[in-house]
LUMLO-736304 format. One record per residue (C-alpha): chain; x, y, z. Coordinates in steps of 0.1 Angstrom, whole numbers, plus 5000, padded with zeros to 4 digits. Last residue first. Example, Ala and Ser with C-alpha at 12.3 -4.5 7.8 and 13.67 -1.06 7.14 Angstrom:
# residues 2
unit  c1  c2  c3
A  5137  4989  5071
A  5123  4955  5078
END
This chain:
# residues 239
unit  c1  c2  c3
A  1967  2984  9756
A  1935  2979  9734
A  1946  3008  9711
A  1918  3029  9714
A  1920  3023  9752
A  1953  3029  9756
A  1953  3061  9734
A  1920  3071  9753
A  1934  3069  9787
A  1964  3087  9771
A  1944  3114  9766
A  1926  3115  9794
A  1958  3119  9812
A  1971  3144  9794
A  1938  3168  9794
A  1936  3158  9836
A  1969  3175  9839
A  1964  3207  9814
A  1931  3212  9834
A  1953  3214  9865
A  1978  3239  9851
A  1947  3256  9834
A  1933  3263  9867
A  1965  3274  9886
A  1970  3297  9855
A  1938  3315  9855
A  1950  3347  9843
A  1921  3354  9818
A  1944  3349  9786
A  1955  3311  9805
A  1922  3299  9811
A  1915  3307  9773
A  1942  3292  9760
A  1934  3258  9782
A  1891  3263  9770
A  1912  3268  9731
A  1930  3232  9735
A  1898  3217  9749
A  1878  3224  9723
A  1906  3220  9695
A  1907  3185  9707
A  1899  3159  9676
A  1876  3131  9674
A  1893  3096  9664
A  1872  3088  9636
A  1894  3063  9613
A  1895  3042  9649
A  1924  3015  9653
A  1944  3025  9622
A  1944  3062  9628
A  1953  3051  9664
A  1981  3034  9651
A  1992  3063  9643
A  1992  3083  9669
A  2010  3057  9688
A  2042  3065  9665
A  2034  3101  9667
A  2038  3096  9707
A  2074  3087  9703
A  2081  3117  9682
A  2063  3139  9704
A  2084  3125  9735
A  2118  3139  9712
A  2098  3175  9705
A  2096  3175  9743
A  2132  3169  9754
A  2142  3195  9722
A  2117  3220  9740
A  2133  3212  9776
A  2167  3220  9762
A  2159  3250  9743
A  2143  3269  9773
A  2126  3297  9771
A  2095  3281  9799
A  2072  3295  9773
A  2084  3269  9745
A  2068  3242  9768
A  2036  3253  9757
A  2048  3259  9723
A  2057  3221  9721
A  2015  3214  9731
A  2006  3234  9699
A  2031  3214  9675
A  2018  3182  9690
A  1982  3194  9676
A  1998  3208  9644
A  2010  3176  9634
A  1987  3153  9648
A  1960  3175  9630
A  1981  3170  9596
A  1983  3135  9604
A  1943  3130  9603
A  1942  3150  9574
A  1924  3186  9576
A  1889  3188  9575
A  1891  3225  9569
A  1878  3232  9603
A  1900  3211  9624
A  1928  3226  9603
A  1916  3259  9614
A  1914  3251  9652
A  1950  3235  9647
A  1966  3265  9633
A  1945  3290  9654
A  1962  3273  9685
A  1996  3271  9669
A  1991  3309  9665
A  1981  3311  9700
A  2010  3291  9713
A  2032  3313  9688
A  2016  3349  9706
A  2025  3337  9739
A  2063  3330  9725
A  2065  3371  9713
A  2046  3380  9746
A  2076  3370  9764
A  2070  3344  9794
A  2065  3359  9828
A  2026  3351  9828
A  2029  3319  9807
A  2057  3301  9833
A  2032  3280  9850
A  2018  3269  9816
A  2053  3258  9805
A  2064  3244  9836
A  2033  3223  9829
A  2041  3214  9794
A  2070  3201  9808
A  2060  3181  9837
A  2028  3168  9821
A  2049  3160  9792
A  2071  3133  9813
A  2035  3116  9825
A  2025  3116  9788
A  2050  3096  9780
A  2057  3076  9810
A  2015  3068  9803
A  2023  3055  9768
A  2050  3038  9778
A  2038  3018  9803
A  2005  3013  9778
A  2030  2996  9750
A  2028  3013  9719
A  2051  2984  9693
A  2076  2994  9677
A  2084  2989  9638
A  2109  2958  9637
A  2144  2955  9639
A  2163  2919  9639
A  2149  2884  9654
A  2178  2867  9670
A  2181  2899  9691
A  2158  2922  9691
A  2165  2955  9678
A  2133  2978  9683
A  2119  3008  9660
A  2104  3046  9665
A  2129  3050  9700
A  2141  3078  9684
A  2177  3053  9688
A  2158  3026  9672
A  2151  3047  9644
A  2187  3062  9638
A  2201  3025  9643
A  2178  3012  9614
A  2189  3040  9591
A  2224  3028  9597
A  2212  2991  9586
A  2193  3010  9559
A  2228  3022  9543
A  2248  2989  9548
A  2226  2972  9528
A  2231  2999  9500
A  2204  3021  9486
A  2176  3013  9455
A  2149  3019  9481
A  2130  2985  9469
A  2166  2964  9469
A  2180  2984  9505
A  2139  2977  9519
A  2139  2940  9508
A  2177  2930  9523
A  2174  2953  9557
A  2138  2934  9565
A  2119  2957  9587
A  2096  2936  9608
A  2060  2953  9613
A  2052  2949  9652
A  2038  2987  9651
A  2021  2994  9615
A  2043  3001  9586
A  2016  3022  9567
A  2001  3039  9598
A  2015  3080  9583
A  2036  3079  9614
A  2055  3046  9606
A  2059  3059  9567
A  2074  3088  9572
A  2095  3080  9598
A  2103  3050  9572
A  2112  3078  9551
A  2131  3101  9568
A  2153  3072  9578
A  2160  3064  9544
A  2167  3097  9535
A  2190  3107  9562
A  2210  3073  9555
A  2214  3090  9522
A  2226  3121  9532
A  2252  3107  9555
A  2262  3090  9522
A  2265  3118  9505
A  2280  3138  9528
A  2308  3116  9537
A  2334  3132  9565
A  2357  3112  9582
A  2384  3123  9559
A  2382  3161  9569
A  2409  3161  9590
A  2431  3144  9566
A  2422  3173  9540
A  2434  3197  9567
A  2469  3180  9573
A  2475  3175  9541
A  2465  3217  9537
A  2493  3222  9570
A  2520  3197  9553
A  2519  3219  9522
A  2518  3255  9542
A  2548  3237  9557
A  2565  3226  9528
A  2560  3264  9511
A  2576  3279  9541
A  2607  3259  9542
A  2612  3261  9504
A  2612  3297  9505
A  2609  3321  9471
A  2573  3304  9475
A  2556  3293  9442
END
């Protein structure tokens, strides 16, 4: 204890003070809302909630064992990623690929994958080597018969290193955001046609444009690989 009152009632009011501060903070219950989310991500990109599904706050809290109030905040995290819809009157439900938004998406990554590409000759060799290590990533998976999510994953994976080159955190969180809204897509893809061929061809023909200094060529091919892409999306989906 202090010899001085004065100074021991302030260090007293200053630690009230800090625990008051720190009220707002649950962990655990952040934690949990994490979880929930993470899961119906999980679920929405691996096609088992397909787009349109409702999600019913009363059956998902009583299957997940969580709170109401718990997968209504999951619910805004999703909607927010743009993964699920609020409609009013009618609650949240899975969302559905719409061919606007398909093409906006792909429309938005043609400008930052393309700064990306344009920027390959100026970029570090350290963030040249990870689009080529993405690149063997995807080839290999390709290879091993990987899953059909595991290619989405390292596929979008690849086309974020692109925009890695233009060293800038901002456009790479922008683009790992469109890649989220494209998973959902993805997946109902899966659902539309189990045999949806990959694109490790065209991914290592880009590369390889780019190791020869053909940069105004892969720029273009980059264009006309996101746009047929989408075309197929849309059409796969019957958007």
């Amino acid at each position: 204890m202090s010899d001085n009152p004065t100074i021991e009632m302030i260090g007293q009011n200053d630690d009230m003070a800090t625990v008051a501060a720190f009220d707002s903070l649950t962990l655990d219950h952040a934690s949990t809302v994490d979880r929930v989310a993470q899961e119906l991500r999980r679920a929405i990109f691996e096609g088992e909630l397909e787009s349109g599904t409702p999600l019913r706050e009363v059956a998902l809290a009583g299957t997940l064992g969580v709170a109401r109030s718990t997968v209504r905040e999951a619910f805004g995290t999703l909607v927010a990623e743009g993964l699920a819809e609020r409609v009013p009157h009618k609650g949240v439900s899975v969302t559905v690929p719409r061919e606007d938004s398909v093409r906006d998406v792909s429309a938005a990554r043609w400008v930052l994958e393309g700064a990306g590409v344009l920027a390959w000759a100026d970029a570090p060799e350290s963030l040249r080597a990870r689009v080529r290590e993405r690149l063997d990533g995807y080839v290999n998976a390709v290879r091993d018969g990987a899953s059909y999510q595991d290619l989405n994953e390292r596929h979008l994976a690849f086309h974020v290193s692109l925009v890695a080159l233009t060293e800038s955190t901002r456009l790479v969180a922008m683009a790992e955001t469109l890649m989220t809204e494209l998973k959902v897509a993805l997946a109902q893809v899966e659902r539309a046609d189990r045999n949806a061929h990959n694109q490790a061809e065209s991914h290592s023909a880009l590369v390889a444009l780019l190791e020869t200094d053909q940069v105004g060529a892969a720029h273009e091919f980059l264009h006309e690989h996101l746009t047929t892409g989408a075309d197929e999306i849309c059409a796969a989906l019957r958007l």
